[in-house]
C-alpha positions in Angstrom: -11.7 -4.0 -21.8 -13.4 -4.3 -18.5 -14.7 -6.5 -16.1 -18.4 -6.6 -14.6 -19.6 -5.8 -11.3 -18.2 -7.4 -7.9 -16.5 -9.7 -9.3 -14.4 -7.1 -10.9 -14.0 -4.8 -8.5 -12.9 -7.8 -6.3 -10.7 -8.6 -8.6 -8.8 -5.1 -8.5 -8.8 -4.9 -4.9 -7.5 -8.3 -4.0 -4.1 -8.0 -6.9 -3.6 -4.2 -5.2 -3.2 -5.4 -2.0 -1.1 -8.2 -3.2 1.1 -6.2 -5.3 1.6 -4.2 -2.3 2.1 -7.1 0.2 4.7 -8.7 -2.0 6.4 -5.2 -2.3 6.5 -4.9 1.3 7.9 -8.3 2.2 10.2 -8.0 -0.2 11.9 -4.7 1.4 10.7 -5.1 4.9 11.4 -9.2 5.1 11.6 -9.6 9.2 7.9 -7.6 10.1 5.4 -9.5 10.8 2.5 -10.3 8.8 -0.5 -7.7 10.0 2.4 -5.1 9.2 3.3 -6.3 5.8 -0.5 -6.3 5.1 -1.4 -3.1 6.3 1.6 -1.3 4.7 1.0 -3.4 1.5 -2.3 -1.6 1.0 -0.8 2.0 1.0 2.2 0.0 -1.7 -0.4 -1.7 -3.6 -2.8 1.5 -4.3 -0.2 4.0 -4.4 2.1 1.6 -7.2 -1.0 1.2 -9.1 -1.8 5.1 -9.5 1.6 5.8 -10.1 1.5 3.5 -13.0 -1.5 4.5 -14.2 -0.9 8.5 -14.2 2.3 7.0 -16.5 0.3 5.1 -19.0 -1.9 8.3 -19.4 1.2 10.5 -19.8 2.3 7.6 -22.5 -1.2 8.1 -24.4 -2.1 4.6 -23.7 -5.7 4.8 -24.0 -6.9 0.9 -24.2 -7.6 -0.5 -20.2 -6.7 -3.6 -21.3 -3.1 -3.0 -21.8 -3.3 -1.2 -18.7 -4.4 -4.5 -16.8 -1.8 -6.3 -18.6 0.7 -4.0 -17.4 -0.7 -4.0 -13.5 -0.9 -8.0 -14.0 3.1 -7.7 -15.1 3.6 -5.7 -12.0 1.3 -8.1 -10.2 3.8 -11.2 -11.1 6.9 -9.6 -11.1 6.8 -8.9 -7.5 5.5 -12.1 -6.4 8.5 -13.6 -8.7 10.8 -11.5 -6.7 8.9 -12.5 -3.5 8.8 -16.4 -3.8 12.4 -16.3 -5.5 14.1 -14.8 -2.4 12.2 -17.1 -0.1 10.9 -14.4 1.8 9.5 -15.7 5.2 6.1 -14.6 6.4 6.1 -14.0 10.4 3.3 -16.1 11.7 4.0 -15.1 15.4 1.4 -12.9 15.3 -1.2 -14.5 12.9 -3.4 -14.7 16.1 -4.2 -10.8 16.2 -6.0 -11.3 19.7 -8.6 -8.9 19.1 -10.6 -8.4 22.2 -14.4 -8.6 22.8 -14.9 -4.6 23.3 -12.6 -3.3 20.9 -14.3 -5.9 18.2 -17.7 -4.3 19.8 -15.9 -0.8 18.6 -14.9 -2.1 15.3 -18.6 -3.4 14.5 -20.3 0.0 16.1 -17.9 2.1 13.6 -18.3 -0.3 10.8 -22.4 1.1 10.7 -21.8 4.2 12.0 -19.2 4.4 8.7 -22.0 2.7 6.6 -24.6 4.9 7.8 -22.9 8.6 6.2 -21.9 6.7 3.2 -25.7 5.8 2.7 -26.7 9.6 3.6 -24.5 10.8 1.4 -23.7 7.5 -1.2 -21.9 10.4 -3.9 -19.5 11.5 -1.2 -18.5 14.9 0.2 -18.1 18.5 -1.2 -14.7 17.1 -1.9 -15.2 13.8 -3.1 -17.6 14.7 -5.7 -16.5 18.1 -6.6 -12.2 17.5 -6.7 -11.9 13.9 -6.6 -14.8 12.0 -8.1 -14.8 14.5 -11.1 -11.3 14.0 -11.5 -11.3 10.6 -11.9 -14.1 10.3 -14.4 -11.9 12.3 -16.8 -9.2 9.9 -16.3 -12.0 6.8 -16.8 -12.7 7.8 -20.2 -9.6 6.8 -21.3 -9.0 9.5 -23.8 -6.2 11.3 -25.2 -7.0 14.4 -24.0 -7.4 13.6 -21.0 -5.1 16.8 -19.7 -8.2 18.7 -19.6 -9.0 17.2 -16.5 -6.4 19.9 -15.3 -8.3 22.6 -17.0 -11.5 22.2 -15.4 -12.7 25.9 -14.2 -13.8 26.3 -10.8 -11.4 27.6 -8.5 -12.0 24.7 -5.8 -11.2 21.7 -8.4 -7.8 21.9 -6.7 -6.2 20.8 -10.4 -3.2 21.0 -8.9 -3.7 18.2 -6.8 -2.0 14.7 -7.5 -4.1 12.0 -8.8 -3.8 9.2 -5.9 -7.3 9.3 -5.3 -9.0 9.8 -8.2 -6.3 7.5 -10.4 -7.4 4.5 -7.8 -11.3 5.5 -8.2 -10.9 5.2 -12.1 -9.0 1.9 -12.0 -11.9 0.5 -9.6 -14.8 1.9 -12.0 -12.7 0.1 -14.6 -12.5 -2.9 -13.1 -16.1 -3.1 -12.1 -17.9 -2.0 -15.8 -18.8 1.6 -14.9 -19.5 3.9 -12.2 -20.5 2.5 -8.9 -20.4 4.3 -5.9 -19.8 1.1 -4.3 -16.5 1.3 -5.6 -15.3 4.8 -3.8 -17.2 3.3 -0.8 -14.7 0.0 -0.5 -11.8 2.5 -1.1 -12.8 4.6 1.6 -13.7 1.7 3.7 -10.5 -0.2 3.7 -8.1 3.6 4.3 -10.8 4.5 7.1 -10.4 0.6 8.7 -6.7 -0.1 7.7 -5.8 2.9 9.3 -7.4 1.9 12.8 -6.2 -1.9 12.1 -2.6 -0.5 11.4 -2.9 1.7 14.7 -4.1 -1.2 16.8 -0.9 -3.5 15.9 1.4 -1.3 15.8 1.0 -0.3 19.6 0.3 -3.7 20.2 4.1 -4.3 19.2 5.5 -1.4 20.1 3.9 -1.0 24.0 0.8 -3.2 25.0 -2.1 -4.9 24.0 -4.3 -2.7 26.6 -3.1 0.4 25.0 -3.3 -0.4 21.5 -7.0 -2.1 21.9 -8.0 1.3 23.9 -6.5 3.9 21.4 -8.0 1.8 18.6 -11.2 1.6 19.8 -11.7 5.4 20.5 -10.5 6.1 16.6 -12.9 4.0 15.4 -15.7 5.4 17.8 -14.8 8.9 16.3 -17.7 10.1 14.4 -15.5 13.2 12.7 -12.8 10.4 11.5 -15.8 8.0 10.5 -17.8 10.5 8.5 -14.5 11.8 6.7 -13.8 8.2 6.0 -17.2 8.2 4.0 -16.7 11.1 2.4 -14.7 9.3 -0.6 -12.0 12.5 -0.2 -8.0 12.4 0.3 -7.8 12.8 4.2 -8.3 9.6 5.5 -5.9 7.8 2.7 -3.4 10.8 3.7 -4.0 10.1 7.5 -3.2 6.8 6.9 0.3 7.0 4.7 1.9 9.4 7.3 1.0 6.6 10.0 2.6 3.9 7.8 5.5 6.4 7.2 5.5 7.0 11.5 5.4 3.1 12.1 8.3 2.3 9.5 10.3 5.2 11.1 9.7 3.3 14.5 10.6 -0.5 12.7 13.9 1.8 11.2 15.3 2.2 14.6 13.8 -1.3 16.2 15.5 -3.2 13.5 18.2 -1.0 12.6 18.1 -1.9 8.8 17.9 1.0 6.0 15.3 -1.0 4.2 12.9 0.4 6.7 13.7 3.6 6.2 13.2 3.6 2.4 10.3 2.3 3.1 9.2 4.7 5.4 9.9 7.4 2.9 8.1 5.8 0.0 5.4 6.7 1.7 6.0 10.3 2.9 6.5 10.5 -1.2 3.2 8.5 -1.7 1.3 11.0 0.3 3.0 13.6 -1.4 1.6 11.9 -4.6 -2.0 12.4 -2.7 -2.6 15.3 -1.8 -0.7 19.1 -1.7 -0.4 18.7 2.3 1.3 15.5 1.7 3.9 17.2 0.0 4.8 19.0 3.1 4.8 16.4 5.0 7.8 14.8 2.8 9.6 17.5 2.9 9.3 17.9 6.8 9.7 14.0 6.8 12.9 14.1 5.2 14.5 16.9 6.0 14.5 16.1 10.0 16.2 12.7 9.5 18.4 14.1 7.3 19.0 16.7 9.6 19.6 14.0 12.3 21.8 11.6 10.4 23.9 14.7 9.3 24.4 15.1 13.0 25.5 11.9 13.8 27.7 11.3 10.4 25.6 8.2 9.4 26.3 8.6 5.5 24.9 5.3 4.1 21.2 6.7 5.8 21.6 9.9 4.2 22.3 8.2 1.2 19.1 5.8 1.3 17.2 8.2 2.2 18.1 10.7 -0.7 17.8 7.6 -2.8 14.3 6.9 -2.2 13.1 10.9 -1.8 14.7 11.3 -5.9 11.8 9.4 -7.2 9.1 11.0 -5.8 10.6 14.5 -6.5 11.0 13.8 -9.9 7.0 12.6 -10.0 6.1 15.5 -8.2 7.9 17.3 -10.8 6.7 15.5 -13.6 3.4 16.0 -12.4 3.1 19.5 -12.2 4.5 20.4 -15.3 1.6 18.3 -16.9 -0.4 19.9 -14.8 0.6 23.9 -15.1 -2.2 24.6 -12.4 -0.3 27.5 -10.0 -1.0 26.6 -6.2 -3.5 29.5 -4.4 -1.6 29.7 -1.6 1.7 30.5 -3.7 -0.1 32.5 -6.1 -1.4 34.6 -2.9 1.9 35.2 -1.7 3.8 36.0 -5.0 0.3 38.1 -6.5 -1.4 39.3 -3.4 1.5 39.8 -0.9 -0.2 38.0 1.9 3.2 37.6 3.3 1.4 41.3 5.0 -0.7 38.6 6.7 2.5 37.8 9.3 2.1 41.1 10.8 -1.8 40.6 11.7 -2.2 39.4 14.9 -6.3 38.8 14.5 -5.0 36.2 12.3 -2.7 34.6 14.5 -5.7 34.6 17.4 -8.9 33.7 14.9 -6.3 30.5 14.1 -5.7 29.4 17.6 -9.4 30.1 18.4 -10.8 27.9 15.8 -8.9 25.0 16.7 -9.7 24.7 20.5 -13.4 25.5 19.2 -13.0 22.1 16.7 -11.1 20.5 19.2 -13.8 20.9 21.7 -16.7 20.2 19.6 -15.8 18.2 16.8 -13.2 16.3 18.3 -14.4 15.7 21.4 -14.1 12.0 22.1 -10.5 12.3 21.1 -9.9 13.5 24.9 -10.7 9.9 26.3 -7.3 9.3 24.6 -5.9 11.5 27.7 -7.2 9.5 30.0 -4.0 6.7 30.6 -1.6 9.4 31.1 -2.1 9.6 34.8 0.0 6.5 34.6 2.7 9.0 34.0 5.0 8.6 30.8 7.6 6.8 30.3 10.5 7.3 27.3 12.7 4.5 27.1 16.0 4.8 25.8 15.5 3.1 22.3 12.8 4.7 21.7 14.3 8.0 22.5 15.5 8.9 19.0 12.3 8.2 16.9 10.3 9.7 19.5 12.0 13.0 18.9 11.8 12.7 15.1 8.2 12.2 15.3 7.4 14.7 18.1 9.6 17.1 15.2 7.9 16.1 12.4 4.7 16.7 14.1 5.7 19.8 15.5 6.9 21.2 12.0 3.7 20.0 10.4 1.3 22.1 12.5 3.9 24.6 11.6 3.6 24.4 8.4 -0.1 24.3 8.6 -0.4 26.9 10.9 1.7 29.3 8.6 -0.2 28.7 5.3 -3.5 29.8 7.0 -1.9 32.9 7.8 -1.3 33.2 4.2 -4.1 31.9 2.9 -5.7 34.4 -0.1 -9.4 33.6 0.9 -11.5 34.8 3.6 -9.8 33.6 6.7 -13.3 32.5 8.3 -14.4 30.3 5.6 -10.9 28.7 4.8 -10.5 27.7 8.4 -14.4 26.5 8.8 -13.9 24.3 5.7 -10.7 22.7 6.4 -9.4 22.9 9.3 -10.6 19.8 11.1 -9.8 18.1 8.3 -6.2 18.8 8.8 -6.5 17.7 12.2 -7.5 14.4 11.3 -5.1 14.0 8.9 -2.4 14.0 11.8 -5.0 12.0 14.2 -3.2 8.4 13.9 0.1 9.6 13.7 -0.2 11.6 16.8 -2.3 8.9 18.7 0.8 6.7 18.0 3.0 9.6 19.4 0.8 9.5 22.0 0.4 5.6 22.8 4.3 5.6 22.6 5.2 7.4 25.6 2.3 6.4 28.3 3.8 4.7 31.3 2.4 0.6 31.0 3.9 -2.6 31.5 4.5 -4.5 28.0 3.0 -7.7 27.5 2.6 -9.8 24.8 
């Protein structure tokens, strides 16, 4: 079963994102709408992959019953939704866009279109880990494990199936393969991401921050380009940043449903991509380091309660997929634990990054620009401010640390992926960052 052409692929697109939007009112019933849109998007795709990597572990090789189990899903939760009455916020239904940042948002929208045209089959990435990927999984057959076989070294088959799960179900959906597909996949990550940003400082601090921030990430050729590239980075970029503004409603509304919800996605970008994976573990282990310090039991509780899941599909995951990780195998095989004594290492690291930051990243310093208003840390804010300045901080950690014990030629491994990284902490830190600048809040 399939369906044909835009009308499928429209189709798919329009029940993810309402799957997701009903999931997120659901839990998150007092956020206003943009909010429960935005997050519904990362719900929507990431419930959809999860249920499709199950049907292919359940040998169900017919797409039909997989679109009458998505339809089931699809129902279910809008069942749930319109049975509890949940209440959609219009107070901010009038997202009061202004005239330059729309200007930005049109000027990114072709610069967006114009590397997807360049390049219509994606990235080095996109085609080579992701794209392949998922036309295994599109074939719908039984042995569809061998997608997890595939030889070359860079296939990353130990790599979770987010992406390419959502690319198959789009292809299905639309009769075959269409590069248009990966390109309205990437499109709505690269775009949700910068819509997500906008409202979220637009609630959190001010409109004149938020449009500002926005319109320089959307302006950023580096964050454009990647968005194109129909690879993992952008999608992972924007899951920590729906994980950052969740941690932020947590504290606002003081209700635990926001932080399960914030930790479904730490787990969904875990489900994404390897670097992801840290990222839940970082994510979860400083709040439960914090609510250990202040006693708060019930939080610890919820928060355990929503990582279980996602460490048993993890799990689950790579035991199908028996593919050893390169920088693990390095350390176990090629004791490049030796690498921590190196100090070259240490320098060629730092060296790299100021030369990407410089040149790769350079608009990203207009974003520096409002903080000779000064910065100002309120006291409400003062707790998930520190959780995300730690989470950050233990990210580039992390990050830092596996390049030092990386098994492949230190050059080449940073060259290749190192600016990537960087983007994939670009929203969340330009939320850190819009968070603490000194401005008056107006609404």
């Amino acid at each position: 079963m399939s369906f044909l052409g835009a009308e499928g692929l429209l189709l798919c697109v329009l029940s993810t994102i309402f799957c997701g939007f009903f999931a997120v009112s659901i839990v998150a019933k007092e956020v206003e709408l943009p909010f429960k849109i935005l997050l519904g998007i990362g719900a929507g795709f990431g419930i959809y992959s999860v249920l499709y990597f199950f049907l292919k572990v359940l040998q169900v090789s017919h797409f039909g019953v997989y679109v009458f189990c998505e339809m089931a899903v699809l129902i279910l939760s809008g069942g749930i939704f319109f049975a509890r009455k949940s209440k959609i916020n219009l107070k901010t239904q009038n997202p009061e866009i202004s005239i330059p940042f729309l200007c930005a948002l049109i000027i990114g929208f072709a610069i967006y279109m114009k590397y997807f045209i360049i390049n219509a089959l994606g990235s080095w990435d996109g085609f080579r880990i992701w794209g392949i990927k998922a036309k295994f999984l599109y074939e719908m057959s039984p042995l569809w494990e061998r997608v997890f076989r595939l030889p070359h070294f860079m296939m990353h088959n130990d790599y979770p199936l987010f992406v390419p799960a959502n690319f198959a179900r789009l292809w299905h959906y639309s009769g075959g393969f269409y590069c248009d597909a990966q390109n309205i996949f990437g499109l709505i990550f690269t775009f949700s991401s910068i819509f997500l940003l906008f409202f979220a400082l637009k609630t959190f601090k001010s409109k004149g921050i938020a449009a500002l921030y926005a319109s320089i990430l959307s302006l950023s050729p580096l964050f454009l380009a990647n968005g194109a590239a129909q690879a993992a980075d952008i999608p992972l970029s924007f899951l920590y940043l729906c994980s950052a503004v969740a941690l932020v409603l947590f504290f606002e509304k003081n209700q635990t449903a926001y932080l399960a919800l914030g930790t479904f996605f730490a787990g969904m970008s875990a489900w994404t991509k390897n670097e992801g994976m840290m990222f839940l573990l970082v994510y979860c282990g400083v709040l439960g380091c914090y609510f250990l310090f202040k006693r708060e039991w019930r939080n610890i509780l919820t928060l355990f309660g929503a990582f279980l899941p996602f460490a048993a599909l993890i799990g689950a995951f790579k035991h199908i997929a028996h593919t050893p990780n390169d920088v693990i195998l390095g350390i176990t095989t090629l004791k490049t634990y030796n690498h921590l004594l190196d100090i070259s290492k240490y320098l060629l690291v730092v060296k790299t990054f100021f030369f990407m930051l410089f040149t790769r990243l350079n608009i990203l310093f207009l974003l520096l620009i409002p903080l000779g208003a000064g910065i100002e840390i309120t006291q409400e804010r003062k707790a998930p401010l520190i959780l995300l300045v730690s989470i950050f901080f233990l990210m580039a950690v992390g990050h830092f640390l596996i390049y030092l014990l990386s098994p492949h030629d230190l050059d080449w491994h940073l060259e290749n992926s190192l600016d990537r990284i960087m983007l994939q902490m670009l929203p969340f830190s330009i939320l850190l960052l819009g968070l603490v600048i000194r401005e008056n809040r107006t609404k």
